[in-house]
C-alpha positions in Angstrom: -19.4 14.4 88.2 -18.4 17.5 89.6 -15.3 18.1 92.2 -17.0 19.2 95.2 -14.1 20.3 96.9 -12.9 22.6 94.5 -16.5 24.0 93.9 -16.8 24.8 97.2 -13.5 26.4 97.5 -14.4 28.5 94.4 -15.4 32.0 94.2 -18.9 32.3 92.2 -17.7 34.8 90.1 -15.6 31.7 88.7 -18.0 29.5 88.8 -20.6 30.9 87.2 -18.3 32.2 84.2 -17.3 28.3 83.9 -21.2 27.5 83.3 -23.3 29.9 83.2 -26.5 27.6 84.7 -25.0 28.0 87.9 -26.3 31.5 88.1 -30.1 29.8 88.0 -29.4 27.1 90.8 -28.1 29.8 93.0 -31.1 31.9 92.3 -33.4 28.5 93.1 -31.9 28.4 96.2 -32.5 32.3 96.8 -29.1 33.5 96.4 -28.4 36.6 94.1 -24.8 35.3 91.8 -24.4 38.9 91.5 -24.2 39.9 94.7 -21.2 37.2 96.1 -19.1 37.0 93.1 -16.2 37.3 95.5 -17.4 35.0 97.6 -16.5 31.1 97.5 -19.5 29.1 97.4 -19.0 27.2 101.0 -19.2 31.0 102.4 -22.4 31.7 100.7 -24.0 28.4 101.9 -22.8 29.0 104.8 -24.3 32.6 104.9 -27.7 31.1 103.8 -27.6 28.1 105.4 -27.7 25.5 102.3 -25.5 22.7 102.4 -23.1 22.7 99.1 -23.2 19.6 98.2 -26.9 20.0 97.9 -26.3 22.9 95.3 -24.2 20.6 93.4 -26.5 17.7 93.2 -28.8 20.2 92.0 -26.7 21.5 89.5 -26.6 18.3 88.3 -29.8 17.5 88.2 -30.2 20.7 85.9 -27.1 19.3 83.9 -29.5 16.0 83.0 -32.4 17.8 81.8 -33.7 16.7 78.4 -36.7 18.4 76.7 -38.5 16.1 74.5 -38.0 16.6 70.8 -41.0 17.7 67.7 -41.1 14.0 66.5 -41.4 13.1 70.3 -44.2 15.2 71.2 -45.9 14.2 67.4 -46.2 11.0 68.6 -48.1 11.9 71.8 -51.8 12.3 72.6 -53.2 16.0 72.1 -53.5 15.6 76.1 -49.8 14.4 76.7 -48.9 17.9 74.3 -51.2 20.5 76.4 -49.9 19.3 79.7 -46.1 19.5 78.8 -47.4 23.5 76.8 -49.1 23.9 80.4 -45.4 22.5 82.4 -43.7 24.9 80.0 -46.0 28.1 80.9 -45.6 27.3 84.6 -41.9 27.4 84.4 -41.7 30.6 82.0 -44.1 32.5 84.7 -42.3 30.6 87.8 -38.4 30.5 87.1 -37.2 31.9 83.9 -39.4 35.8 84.1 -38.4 35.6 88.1 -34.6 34.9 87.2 -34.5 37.6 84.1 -36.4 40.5 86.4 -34.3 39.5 89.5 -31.3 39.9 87.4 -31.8 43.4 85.4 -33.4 45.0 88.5 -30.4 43.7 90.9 -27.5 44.0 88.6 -25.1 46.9 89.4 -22.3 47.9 87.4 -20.1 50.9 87.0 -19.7 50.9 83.1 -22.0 53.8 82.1 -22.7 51.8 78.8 -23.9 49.1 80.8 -25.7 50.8 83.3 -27.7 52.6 80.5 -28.6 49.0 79.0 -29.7 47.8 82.5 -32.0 51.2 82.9 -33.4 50.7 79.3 -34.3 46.9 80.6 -35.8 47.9 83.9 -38.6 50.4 81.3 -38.8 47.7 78.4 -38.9 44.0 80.4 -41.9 44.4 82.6 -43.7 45.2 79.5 -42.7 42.5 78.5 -43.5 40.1 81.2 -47.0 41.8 81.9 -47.8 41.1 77.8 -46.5 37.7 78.1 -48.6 36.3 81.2 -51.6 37.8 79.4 -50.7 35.9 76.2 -50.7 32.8 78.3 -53.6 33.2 80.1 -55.4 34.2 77.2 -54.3 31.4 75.7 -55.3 28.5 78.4 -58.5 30.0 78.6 -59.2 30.0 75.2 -57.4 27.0 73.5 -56.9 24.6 76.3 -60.2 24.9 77.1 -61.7 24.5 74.0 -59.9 21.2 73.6 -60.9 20.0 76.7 -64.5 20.9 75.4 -64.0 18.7 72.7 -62.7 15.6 75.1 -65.9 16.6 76.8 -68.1 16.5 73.9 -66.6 13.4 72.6 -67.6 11.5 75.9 -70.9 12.4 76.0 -71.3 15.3 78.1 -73.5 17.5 76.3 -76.8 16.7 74.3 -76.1 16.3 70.8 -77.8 20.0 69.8 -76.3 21.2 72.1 -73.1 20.2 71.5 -73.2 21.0 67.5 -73.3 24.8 68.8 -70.4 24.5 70.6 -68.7 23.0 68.0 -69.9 25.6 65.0 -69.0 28.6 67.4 -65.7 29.6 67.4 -63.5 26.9 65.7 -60.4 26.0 66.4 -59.3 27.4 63.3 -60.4 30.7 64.1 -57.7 30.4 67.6 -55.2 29.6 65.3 -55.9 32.6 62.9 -55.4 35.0 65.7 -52.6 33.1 67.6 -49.9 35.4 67.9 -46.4 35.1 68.4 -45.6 37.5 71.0 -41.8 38.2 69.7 -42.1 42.1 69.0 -40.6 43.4 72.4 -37.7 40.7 72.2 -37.4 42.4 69.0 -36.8 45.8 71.2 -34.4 43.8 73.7 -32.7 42.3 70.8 -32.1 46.0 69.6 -30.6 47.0 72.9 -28.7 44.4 73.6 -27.0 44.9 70.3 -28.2 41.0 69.8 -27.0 40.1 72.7 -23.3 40.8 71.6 -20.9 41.6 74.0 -17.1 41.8 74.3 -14.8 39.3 76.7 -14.1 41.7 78.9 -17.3 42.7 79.7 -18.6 41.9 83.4 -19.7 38.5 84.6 -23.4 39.2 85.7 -23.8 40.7 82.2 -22.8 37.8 80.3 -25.1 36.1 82.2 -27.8 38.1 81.9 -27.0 37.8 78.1 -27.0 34.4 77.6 -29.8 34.2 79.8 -32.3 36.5 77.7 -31.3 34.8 74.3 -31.6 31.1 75.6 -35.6 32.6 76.7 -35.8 34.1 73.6 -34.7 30.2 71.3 -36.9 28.7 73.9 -40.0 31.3 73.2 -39.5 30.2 69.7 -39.5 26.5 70.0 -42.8 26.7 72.2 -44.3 28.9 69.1 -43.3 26.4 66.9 -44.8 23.6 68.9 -48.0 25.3 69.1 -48.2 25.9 65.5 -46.7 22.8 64.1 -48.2 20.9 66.5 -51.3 21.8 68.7 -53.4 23.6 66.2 -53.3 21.0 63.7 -53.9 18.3 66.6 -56.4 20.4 67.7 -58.7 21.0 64.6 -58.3 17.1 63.7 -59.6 16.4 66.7 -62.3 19.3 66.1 -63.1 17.6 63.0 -63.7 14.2 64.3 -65.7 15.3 67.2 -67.6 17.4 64.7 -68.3 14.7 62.2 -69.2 12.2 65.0 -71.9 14.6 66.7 -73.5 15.4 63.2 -73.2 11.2 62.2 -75.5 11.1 65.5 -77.9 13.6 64.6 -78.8 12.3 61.3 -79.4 9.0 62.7 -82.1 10.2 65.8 
């Protein structure tokens, strides 16, 4: 549990160097870390008109998170997998692009090294985002939608020719040939943000900002390797089955 009196007392430039997540409840509850770091945190609720001891019980809440491991979502239904790939897509497009653009087009600082990092970001990122929400929509429309096909398929929703040309055009497999993990202009950021290495003196939104971009980055990763490891291979067994089934029927009319 955390000390509420003392949080609120605290200035956010403290608290958000003692854990950096505190920099995304702040921005969930519309307030810009970066721009109050002198500030204690009762002042800044104050100014916005939060109470603090929501913020903490948020920040707690945060605190508890726990994703669901590989051998977790293995065990799940190909349904259970695309709705918690669909979550995850809502939350990259809804907090975590938000916080990272919020944060590289706000941050000021008067290091020219830094500044020139932050005006490299504010070309490279947006690129970035703009690439990444087509990657996801491309990728609902396409592969979401095809397994939903196939649930559709498999509970008799299309005549059985009908359905064998759904099921010979465009194959899973084929999705999975061209699925792409779209990693090159992390690659860039990576680059600029000399790995994200920086020394203990360097300012506090920048650390965050840091931290921020490489804990996107591990979880771009992980959602890659679910949808490779997992989905796709769901996905074409499923395929498969639905396949086999629809043909088993044919030969027997």
């Amino acid at each position: 549990m955390w000390n509420s009196k003392d949080i609120e007392k605290s200035p956010i430039k403290e608290l958000v160097s003692g854990n950096y997540v505190f920099a995304s409840v702040l921005h969930y509850f519309g307030i810009s870390f970066f721009q109050y770091e002198q500030n204690s945190l009762q002042d800044v609720c104050q100014k916005h008109r939060i109470q603090p001891q929501q913020l903490i019980h948020e920040l707690e809440n945060w605190a508890k998170r726990k994703e669901p491991t590989s051998e977790e979502l293995y065990l799940r239904p190909i349904e259970v997998l695309v709705a918690y790939l669909k979550k995850k897509h809502y939350y990259f497009v809804r907090q975590e692009l938000p916080f990272l653009s919020h944060m590289i087009t706000g941050i000021q600082v008067e290091d020219k090294d830094y500044s020139n990092v932050l005006n490299d970001l504010r070309i490279l990122f947006p690129l970035f985002v703009e690439d990444f929400i087509h990657h996801i929509h491309e990728e609902e429309s396409r592969v979401f939608n095809r397994i939903e096909l196939l649930h559709n398929i498999e509970e008799g929703e299309f005549a059985l020719n009908d359905a064998l040309v759904i099921l010979e055009k465009q194959p899973i497999a084929s999705l999975a040939d061209s699925h792409e993990v779209h990693d090159d202009e992390m690659v860039g950021i990576r680059k600029l943000t000399n790995n994200y290495f920086l020394p203990e003196n360097a300012p506090v939104s920048m650390k965050v900002l840091y931290n921020e971009l490489q804990v996107f980055e591990k979880e771009l990763n992980i959602h890659a390797q679910i949808e490779d490891a997992l989905l796709f291979p769901k996905a074409i067994e499923l395929e498969r089955e639905v396949l086999r089934s629809v043909r088993k029927k044919i030969a027997a009319n």
